[in-house]
Every structure is written in structure tokens, then in C-alpha cells.
N, C-alpha and C positions, 0 to 999 in steps of 0.2 A: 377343140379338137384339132384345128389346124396346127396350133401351135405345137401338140406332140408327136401329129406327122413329120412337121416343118425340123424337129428334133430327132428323128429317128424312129419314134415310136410306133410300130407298126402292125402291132399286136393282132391275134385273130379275136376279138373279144366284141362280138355283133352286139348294137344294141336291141335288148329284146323286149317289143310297146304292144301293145293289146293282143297277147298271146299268139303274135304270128311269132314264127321260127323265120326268124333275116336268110337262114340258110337253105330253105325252100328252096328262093329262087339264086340262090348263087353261084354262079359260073365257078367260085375259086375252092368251093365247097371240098375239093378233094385234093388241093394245094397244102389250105392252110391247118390240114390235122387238126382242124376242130370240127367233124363233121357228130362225133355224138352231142354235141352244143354243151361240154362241158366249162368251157369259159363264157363269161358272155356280161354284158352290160346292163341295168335296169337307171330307167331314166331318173332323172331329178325331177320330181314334179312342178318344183320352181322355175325351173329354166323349161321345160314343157310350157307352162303359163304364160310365161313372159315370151313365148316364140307362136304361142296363139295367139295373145293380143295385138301381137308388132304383124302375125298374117292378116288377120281381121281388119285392120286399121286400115291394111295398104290393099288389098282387094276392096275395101268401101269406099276407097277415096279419100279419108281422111285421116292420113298421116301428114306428120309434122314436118318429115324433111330431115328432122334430127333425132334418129331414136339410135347415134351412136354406130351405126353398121357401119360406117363411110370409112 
């Protein structure tokens, strides 16, 4: 995601995870003309995974140091 801000990319296209509406609580909700939530993102369940595991690890203490974020 950084990388297609870091680009330009700056699309109104919320990502949308266990049936909340991202645009609830959004300040920009009547900026960005996506207020009927016609565009919008659904997650990768693999990268959801892989971003539980790497929270889990480092809120119990035991992470490696190296899980690549650096």
C-alpha cells in the first residue's frame, strides 16, 4: 500500500473487513465521492494471515527480530 501512495495512487477505495463500512467513521466521507461505498477493497486473506501471525508473535514476546518489516 505504501508503495501506490508513495506513486500517486490515491484512490477512494476503503478496505472493507468484517462487515464494518471504513466510511462510518470517516472525516473525508464527503470529499472523496465514494460515500454510497461503491468502490472499495476486500482483503487478501493470505496477507490478513501473515499480519496476525507477525501481531501475535510480537505482542507475546516472541519474535525473531527478522520477520522482514525493517
Amino acid at each position: 500500500m505504501a508503495e501506490s501512495l508513495y506513486s500517486g495512487d490515491v484512490a477512494a477505495e476503503p478496505l472493507l473487513m468484517g462487515g464494518t463500512l471504513p466510511c462510518a467513521y470517516c472525516d473525508y466521507i464527503n470529499i472523496c465521492d465514494n460515500s454510497k461505498l461503491e468502490r472499495y477493497r476486500l482483503p487478501d486473506e493470505a496477507d490478513v494471515s501473515e499480519a496476525e501471525s507477525i501481531l501475535s508473535m510480537k505482542f507475546s514476546g516472541k519474535e525473531s527480530g527478522d520477520n522482514g518489516m525493517d
